[in-house]
Every structure is written in C-alpha cells, then in structure tokens.
N, C-alpha and C positions, 0 to 999 in steps of 0.2 A: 299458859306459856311462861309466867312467873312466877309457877308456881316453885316453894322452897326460896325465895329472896323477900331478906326481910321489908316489912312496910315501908321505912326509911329508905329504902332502894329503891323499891316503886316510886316513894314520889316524887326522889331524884331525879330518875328517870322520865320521869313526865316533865316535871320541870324544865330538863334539858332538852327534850325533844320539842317542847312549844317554844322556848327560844330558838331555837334550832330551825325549826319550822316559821317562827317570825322572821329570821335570815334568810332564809331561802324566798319569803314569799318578795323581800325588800331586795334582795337580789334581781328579780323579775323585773321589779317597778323603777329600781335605780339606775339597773345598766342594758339600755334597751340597745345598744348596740352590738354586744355580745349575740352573736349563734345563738339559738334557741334549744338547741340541743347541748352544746357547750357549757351551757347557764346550768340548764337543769341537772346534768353532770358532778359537775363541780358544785352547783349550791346542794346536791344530795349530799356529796362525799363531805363538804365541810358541813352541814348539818349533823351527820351522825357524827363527826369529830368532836365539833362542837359541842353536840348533847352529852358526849360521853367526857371530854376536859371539864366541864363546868358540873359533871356528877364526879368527877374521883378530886377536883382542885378547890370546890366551894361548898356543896353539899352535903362529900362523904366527911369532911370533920368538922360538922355540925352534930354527926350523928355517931364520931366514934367512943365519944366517951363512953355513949351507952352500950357498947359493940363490943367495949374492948373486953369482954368473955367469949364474944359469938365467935366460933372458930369458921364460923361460914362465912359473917364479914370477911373476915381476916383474908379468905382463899379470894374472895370478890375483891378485893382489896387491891390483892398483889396482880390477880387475873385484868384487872382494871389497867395497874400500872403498866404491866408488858407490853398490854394493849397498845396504850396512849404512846410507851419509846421508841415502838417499833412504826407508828403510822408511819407513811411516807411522807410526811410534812413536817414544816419547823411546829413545834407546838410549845409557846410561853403564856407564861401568866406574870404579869407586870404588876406590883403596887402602886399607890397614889403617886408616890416617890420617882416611878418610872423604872424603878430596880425590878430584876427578875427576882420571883420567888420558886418560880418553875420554870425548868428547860426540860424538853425530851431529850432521849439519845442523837435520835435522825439529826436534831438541830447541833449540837455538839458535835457530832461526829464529823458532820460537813464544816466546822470553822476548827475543826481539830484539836478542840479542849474535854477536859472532862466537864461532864453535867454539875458539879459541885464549885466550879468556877465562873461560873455565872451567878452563882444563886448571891443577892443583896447587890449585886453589882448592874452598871449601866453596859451596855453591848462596846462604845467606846473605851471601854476601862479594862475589856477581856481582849477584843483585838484594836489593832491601829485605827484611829479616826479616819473617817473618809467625806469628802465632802458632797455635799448634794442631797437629795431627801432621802430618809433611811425607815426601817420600820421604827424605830428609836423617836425622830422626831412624829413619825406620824400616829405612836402609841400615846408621845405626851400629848397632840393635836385631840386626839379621842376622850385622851383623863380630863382633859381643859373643858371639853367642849360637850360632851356627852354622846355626840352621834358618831352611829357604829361608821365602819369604812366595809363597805363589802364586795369584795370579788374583784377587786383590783392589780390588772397586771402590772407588775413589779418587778423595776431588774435592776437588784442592787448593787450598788458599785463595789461589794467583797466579794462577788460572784460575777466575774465579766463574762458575759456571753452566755447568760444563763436568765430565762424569765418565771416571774413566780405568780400564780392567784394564790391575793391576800385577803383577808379578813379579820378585821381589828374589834371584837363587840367591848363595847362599855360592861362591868359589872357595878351598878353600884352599890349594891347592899354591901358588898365587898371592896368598894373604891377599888379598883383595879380592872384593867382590861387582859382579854384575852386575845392572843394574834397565833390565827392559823394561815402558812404559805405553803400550798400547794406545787413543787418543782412541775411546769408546763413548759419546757424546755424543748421535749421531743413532739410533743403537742403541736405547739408553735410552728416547729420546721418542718412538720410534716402540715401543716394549714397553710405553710408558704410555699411549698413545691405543690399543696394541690392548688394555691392561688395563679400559683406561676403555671402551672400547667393547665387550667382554668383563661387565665388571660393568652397564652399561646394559645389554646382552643377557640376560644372568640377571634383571636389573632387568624386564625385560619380561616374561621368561618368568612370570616369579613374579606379574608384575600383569596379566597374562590368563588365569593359573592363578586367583589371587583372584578374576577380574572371570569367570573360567566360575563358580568356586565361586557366587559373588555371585549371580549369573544363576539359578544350579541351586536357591539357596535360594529367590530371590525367586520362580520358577516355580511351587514349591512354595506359599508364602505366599501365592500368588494360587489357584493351586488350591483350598487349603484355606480362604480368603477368598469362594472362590463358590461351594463346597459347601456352606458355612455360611448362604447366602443362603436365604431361606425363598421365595423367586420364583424358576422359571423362567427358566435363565440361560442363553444361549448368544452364540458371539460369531463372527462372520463376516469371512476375511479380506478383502484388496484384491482377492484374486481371486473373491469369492464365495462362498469354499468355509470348511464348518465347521472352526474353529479349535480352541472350547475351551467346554463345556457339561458346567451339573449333573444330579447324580443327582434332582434337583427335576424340572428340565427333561423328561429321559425319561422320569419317571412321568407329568406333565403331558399328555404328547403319547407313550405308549406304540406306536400305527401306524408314531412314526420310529425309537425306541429301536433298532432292529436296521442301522440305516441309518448313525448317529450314527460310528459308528467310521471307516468307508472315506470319512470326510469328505468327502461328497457338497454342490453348491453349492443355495442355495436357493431353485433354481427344482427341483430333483429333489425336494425335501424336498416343496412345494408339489402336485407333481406326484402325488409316494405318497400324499398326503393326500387329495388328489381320489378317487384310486384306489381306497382302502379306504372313500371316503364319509364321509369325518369334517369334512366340510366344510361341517358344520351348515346351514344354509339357504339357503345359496349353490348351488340346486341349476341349474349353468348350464353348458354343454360345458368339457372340462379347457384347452383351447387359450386359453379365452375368461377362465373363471378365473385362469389363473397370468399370465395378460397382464394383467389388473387389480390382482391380489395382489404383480406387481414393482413393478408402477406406484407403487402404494400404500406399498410399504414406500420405495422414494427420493423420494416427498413430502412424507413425514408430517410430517420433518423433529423430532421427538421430541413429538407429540401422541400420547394413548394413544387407540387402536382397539380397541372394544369386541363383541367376535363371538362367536357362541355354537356350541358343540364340537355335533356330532350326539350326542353319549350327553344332552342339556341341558343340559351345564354353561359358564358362563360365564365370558373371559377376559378379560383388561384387558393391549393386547401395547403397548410402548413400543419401537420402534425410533431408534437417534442413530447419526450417522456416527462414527468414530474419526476419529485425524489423518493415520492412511495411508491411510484410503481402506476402512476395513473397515464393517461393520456390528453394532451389539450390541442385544439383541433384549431385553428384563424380560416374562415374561410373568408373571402375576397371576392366580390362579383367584379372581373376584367371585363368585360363584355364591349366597353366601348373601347377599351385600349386595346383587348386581342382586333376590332374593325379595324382601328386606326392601325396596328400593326399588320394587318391580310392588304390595307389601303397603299399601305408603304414597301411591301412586299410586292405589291403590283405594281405600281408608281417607279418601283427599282427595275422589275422585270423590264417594264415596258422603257424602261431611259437605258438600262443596257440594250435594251436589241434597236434600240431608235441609235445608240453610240456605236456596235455593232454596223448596223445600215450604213450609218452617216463615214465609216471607214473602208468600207466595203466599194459605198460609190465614190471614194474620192481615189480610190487605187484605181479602181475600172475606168475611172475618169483619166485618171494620170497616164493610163497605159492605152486608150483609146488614141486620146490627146498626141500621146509621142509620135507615135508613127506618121500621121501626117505633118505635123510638123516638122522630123525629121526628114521629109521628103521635100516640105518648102523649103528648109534650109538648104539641104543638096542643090535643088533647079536652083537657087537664087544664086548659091556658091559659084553654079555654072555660070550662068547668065553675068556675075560680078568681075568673073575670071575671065570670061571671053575665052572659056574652053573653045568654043568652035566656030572661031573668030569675030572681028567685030559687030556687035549687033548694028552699029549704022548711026545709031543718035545715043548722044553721053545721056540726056536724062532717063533711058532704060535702064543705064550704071547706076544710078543714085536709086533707082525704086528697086534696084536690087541689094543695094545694098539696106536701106529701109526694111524691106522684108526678111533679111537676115537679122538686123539688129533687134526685130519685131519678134522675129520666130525662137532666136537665142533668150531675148528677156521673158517671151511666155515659158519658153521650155525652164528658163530658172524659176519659176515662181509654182508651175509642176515639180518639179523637184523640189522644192522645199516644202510646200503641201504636200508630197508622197512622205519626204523625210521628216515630217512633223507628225505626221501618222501613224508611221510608224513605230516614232516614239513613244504615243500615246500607248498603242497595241503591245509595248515590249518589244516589237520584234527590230528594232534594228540597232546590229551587231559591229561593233568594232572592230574596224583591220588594223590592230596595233604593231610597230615598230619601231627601231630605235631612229628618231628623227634628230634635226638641230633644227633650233627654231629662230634662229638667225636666219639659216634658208629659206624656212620657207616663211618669213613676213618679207623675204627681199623676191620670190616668187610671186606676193601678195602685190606689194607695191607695183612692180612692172605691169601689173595685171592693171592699177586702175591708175597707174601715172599718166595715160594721156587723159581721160577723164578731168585727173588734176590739174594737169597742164592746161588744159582748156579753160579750167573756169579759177587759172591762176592763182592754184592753191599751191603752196609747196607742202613735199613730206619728205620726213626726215627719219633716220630710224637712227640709233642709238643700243643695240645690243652687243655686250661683251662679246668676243669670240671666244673667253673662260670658262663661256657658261656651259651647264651640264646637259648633256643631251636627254632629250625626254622619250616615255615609252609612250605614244600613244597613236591615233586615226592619222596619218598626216593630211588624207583627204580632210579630213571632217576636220580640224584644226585649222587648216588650209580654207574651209568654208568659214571657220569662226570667224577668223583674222578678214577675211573678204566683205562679211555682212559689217563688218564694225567698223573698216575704213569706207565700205560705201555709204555706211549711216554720215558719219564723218564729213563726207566730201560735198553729201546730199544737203547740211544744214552749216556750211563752211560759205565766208563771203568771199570773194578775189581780195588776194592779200594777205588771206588767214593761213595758218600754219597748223600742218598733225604731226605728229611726232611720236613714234612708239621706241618704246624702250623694255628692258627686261632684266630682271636680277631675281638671286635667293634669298628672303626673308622666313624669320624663324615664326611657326602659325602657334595656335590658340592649343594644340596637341603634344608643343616642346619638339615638333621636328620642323624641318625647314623644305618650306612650299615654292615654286618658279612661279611668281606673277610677273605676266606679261600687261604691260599698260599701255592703251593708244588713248593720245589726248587731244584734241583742237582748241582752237579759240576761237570756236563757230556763233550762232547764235544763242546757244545754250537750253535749257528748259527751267522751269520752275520744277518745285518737288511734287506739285497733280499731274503735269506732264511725265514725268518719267514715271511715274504708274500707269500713263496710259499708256505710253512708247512699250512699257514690258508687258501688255496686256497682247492675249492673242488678234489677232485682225484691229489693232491699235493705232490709228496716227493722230500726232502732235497736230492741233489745227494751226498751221503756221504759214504765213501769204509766202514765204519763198520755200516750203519745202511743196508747194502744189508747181511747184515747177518741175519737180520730177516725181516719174512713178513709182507704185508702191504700194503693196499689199498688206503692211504691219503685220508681215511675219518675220521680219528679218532678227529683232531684238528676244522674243520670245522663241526662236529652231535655237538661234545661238547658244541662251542661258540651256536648253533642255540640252543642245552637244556640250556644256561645257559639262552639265552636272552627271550628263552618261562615260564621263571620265572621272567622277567623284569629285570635281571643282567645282569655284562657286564665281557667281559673276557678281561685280560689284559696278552700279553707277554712281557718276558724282557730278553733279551741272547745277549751273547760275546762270541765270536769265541773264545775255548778254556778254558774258567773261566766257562760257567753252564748258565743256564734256571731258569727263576724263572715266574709260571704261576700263576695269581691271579683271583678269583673266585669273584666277588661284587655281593651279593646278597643285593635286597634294604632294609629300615627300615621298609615296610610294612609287611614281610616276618621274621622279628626277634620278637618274643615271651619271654616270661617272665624267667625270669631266671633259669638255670635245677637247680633241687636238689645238695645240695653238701654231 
C-alpha cells in the first residue's frame, strides 16, 4: 500500500496515526456523554487530521533536509499541504509562545485573512479581542499544563451562532500544540429538531397514554353513572346494534337479558320479544309487528310510549337520537301509577255519574215537589180569601194562611235548589235587559218591608237616579238583591238599620264597574263564619238566627247569580258592628245613563 513513499514517511505516518489513535481512544474514555456514534465520527475524522498535521507540521521537516533531492518528497509534500488547507476544519499549530506557526486556508478564510497573517502572531492580534474562553486561552491552558483537550464543543464568540468540536493535543518534543475544530453547526441543528421532535414523540406518547387512561376512566364513570340509574337503560349504536345497558334494563325485560351480550341490533331484540310473547297486546303477526315497532322508534323523536308487558306490567319507553346516529332508549316500569291512574279514572267515572244522579234527582224532586204544592197554595188562597164565603170560625183563616206562607217558603227553597243546579250543570241561562236598579232594590225592599217592620228594622236605600242603567237578568238580580236583605233582616236586632246604596267605581281592568252595596249593623260574623255563611248548605251557628228558617243556600245561589253575570261578590263583617255585602258587576254590563 506504501509501496513508492519514502521510509521517512512511513514512520511519520505511523507516528501520527498511534497519536491519532491515542485521541480517539481518550475521546471514548473522557467524554462519555457524547452519542456513541457521534464520538466515533468525529474522533475518526480528527484522528486521520491529526495524523496527517503532525506528519507534514513536525515530522516532514525532520526529514527534509535529507529529501530536498527526492522529487517524490517534494510531490508528497505539496499533496500533503492541499490536503491539510482544504480539510473542513480550522487546522493550527501553535509555539510555546502561544503564536501560530501554522494556519490552513479553511481557518483564514472563515476570519477573512490571508494564511500569512497569522503566522508568529497571537489570534487577538489578527482579529478584535473578545471576551470569554477562546481556543487562544485554552491552547496556552494545554502548553501550561500538558493535557490534550479533546472533542469539545466550542462556540466561539467570533463566530456567533455557530458550534465547533475541538481538539487541542500537546506536542512536546516540539513544545507546541496542535488545535483541530470541526464546524458541527448543521450537526447540532439537525440533533436538535431530532431532539425536539423526539421530545414531541414522547410528548405524544404520554398524551394518548393519558387520553386512553382518560378514556378508560370516563368508560368507567359512565358505566357506573347508568348502573346507578333507577330506569331501564340501554343505548344503541349508528349501526343499530346494542352498545351499552343496565342491570335495571335486563331485569325489566328478562326474555332479552340472554341476548344482551352478543350485541344483537334492535330489530332482533324486537323480534325475540314477539317470540317469547311478551309483547302485551299487540297480538298481530312478527313481520307486521317489528315493521311498526322500528317505525315507531325513529318517529317518536323523544315522546314517551306507554305499552303494557304481557305479565301486566306497565312501561313508560323514551327513545332520543345521539349525535352519531345512535339510539338511547329510558325505559320506566309505571305500573303502580298507570293503577293509580285506571283508580282515579274510575273514582272520576263513578263521582261524575254519582254528580249526574245527584242533579237528576233534585230536578225530578223539584218538579214532583211543584205541583202539589202549587195546589196547596191555591186551596189555601181560596180558603184565606173566602172565595165561597165564610168558613164560619177565623182560626181556619190563620191555618190558611200558615199553609200558604209554609207552601210559598218550601216552593222558594225548590227553587233555589233547582236554580243552583242548574248552575252547577251549565244550563241555566240569562234573560238579559236594560234594567235600573234603583227599581228594582225599591221592588226588593217593599217585598220584605213588612218583615222589617215587624221585627223593627228600618231600611233605607240611597241610590242615585244618575246612575247607569245595567244590562242584565232583572229576575235573577231581583233574586240577588232579595237573598241578601233577607240574610240581612234574618241576623238584624230591633233598632238596627240596612241601608243599600250604589255607585260607579273604576275596577282592577282601568274600566269602571256598578257596585251595588247593602249594609246592616246586625250581629255580624267573624271571618270562620263567613266562610261558612258562603259555603253550600252553610249556616252561622248563632242562638238568634235559629229563630228563623233556612237552608244555607241563600249566600252561595247569590255569589254563583252574581258571577253568571261575570261579577264578583264581596263580604265584609265584625263580630257585633254589622255586614256589609258588595255586588261588582263589570263595565261591560253598565249602559248609558237613566233619565233624570
């Protein structure tokens, strides 16, 4: 292989390569944090550097004296030098002194001087000082000290942004050192996008390891979220097929519990139900059935479907789409609330036709009732009258007149049981007209002024003649006005005073309503009392109203005639001070002003 180079080259050559080879092996041993591959790299590249500066810089002029004939030195010589200007590295050879004796081109070129201005001079002296560690201080560190520096990255401050592996060996039979820097610049950047893209990789790893964990818990948490659910839970995916159902669910529906596992779609589910007959009253072929039962579930659109199991029991199913396309089912066992519902259904039946009955017999009662009574009052009429002359003894007159005032006070209490009944049923209808109700409270009063008189009540009325005539019943108005001075008169002591009056006040709607008001200074009630007073078949228990009769319907026909004119009845009483009952009929029912 060398063969043609003289001896003196070989043993240069040897020479440089076992130094060479002693840095690389103290490469290995000094910088164990270096890549393994990286090391071996770079301590090859600066070995063969090495072996080859320290044979053309220390040992080729040892030998050129004898040489300087060989024209084959001579060609090894220059072939040498090329070599060593063009490596890709700074390549010096430093004296004791610290001065270069040797620069290559590469290194000149990169601080942009010629190679011949360096030579005897310190790196400070060719370009600007800079501060901080340089090859400069750390070649004299080497001359001082004797120990090489090897493979060390290096980014000098004349070269910002730029990193170097250096290598500084001692020579000392030559007192000087040699420093080779390898530009690792593109190295570097590319070791730190694969670092970076390295740590982004773990970066991932670890955040779809989190995001299974994630996953694996939330799976969990939904499990144990629908097993907790007290409904029948199952959930269907895009494709049809069961996903994910509680232990609710397969009690609910046991004929599928065996089925549930091998995630079958829910037309089979459908299917085994027909099969086993649990398909409560839907007794119609299976093809016909589960063609209804798909239909059904992609319409409902999440209304609940209420079907009953063949064992009787009752469910309440809610089906909703998801957002991929799946389906989720809540089924519901009603079974005690649809009884309680059939109970309450019956419970209603049976009180309507018992409320039906109970209106039925009180008309047939009221219309039985008339007619003989109508004919007691007639014979009695006669009999009072002395139509067909006199009966002979006056107390006949007084039992006739008894029977009359007996047969008038039942026939009004028939009449107001028919007319309260009617109320009840809707059917009784308003003969509305234009009235004044000046008249008829002064038709009212003449009606029970002897009554008054008698038990030395005065009554007074007090309504404008201004006031506006109203549209309504005047019969049934006429009745109002009569039940409410007879309550009046009925709980009134001798000496006490009623007094109605009437005017236009503006109501709670911004128009202006006719309240009619009768007031006494009777006994009064408390405020339990007048709840009773307004209650159907109601009386105040009170030692002076047991002196007259009375069915406690008089206060509850009145409010239900006031409110079948859309008014409203208003009480107001103090134990002992009097009553004061107000009639609110609304603005639609007040007419244009009476005559004055």
């Amino acid at each position: 292989m060398f063969k043609g180079f003289s001896v003196g080259f070989k043993v240069a050559l040897l020479i440089a390569l076992t130094e060479g080879a002693v840095m690389l092996v103290l490469s290995f041993v000094g910088i164990a944090s270096q890549d393994w591959l990286g090391i071996l790299v770079n301590g090859l590249a600066l070995t063969l550097i090495a072996g080859i500066c320290i044979q053309f810089l220390v040992i080729r002029p040892n030998f050129e004296a004898s040489r300087k004939s060989d024209s084959e030195a001579t060609r090894q010589s220059e072939m040498v030098s090329a070599l060593i200007d063009n490596l890709p590295a700074h390549i010096t050879f430093r004296g004791a002194d610290g001065r270069f004796v040797f620069v290559n081109r590469t290194m000149a070129d990169d601080y942009g001087r010629d190679k011949s201005e360096f030579i005897n001079r310190k790196v400070d002296e060719v370009g600007r000082p800079v501060k901080g560690p340089t090859l400069q201080s750390m070649a004299e560190e080497v001359l001082r000290t004797g120990v090489p520096v090897l493979n060390q990255e290096f980014n000098p401050p004349r070269f910002p942004g730029r990193t170097f592996l250096s290598s500084l060996l001692p020579l000392r039979r030559e007192n000087g050192v040699v420093s080779i820097s390898l530009d690792i610049t593109d190295r570097k950047q590319v070791e730190e996008k694969l670092r970076l893209a390295l740590a982004e990789a773990e970066q991932a790893i670890v955040e779809r390891e989190r995001e299974a964990h994630w996953r694996l818990q939330a799976e969990e948490r939904l499990r144990d979220a629908v097993e907790s659910i007290a409904d029948g839970f199952i959930l269907f995916d895009s494709s049809d097929k069961v996903a994910l159902w509680n232990q609710r669910f397969a009690n609910l529906y046991p004929e599928l519990a065996p089925l549930l596992p091998n995630r079958p779609t829910a037309e089979e589910l459908f299917r085994e139900r027909h099969r086993v007959g649990a398909v409560g009253t839907f007794d119609i072929p299976v093809e016909e059935y589960v063609s209804w039962r798909m239909e059904m579930r992609h319409k409902q659109g999440g209304t609940p479907a209420v079907h009953r199991h063949s064992d009787g029991r009752w469910f309440r199913t809610t089906e909703r789409r998801t957002r991929e396309g799946g389906i989720v089912a809540i089924s519901t066992d009603v079974t005690e609330l649809k009884d309680r519902e059939l109970e309450l259904s019956e419970a209603l039946r049976q009180a309507e036709a018992a409320d039906r009955i109970k209106s039925e017999f009180l008309a047939n009662m009221s219309h039985e009732l008339r007619t003989p009574l109508n004919a007691v009052i007639g014979f009695s009429e006669i009999i009072s009258s002395e139509m067909f002359g006199p009966i002979g003894t006056p107390r006949y007159k007084d039992y006739a007149r008894d029977i009359n005032a007996s047969g008038a006070h039942l026939l009004d209490i028939i009449n107001d049981i028919l007319d309260l009944s009617k109320i009840g049923a809707g059917k009784l209808e308003l003969d509305e007209t234009h009235i004044d109700v000046g008249e008829i409270a002064n038709a009212c009063i003449n009606i029970v002024k002897d009554r008054a008189e008698d038990g030395d009540i005065q009554i007074e009325q007090f309504i404008p003649v201004s006031l506006p005539s109203l549209f309504a019943d005047d019969r049934k108005l006429k009745q109002i006005l009569l039940n409410i001075l007879s309550n009046a008169i009925k709980f009134c002591h001798a000496g006490d005073r009623i007094t109605i009056d009437a005017g236009i006040e503006p109501s709670n709607d911004h128009g202006n309503e006719l309240v009619v008001r009768v007031s006494d200074t009777g006994i009064g009630m408390s405020s339990a009392e007048v709840e009773v007073a307004m209650s159907v078949f109601g009386q105040v228990d009170s030692r002076l109203s047991r002196k007259h009769e009375g069915t406690g319907l008089g206060l509850p026909l009145t409010k239900a005639l006031i409110e079948l004119h859309g008014g409203q009845l208003e009480l107001e009483s103090a134990k002992g001070v009097g009553t004061t009952v107000s009639i609110r009929l609304p603005a639609e029912r007040v007419l244009e002003k009476a005559a004055g």
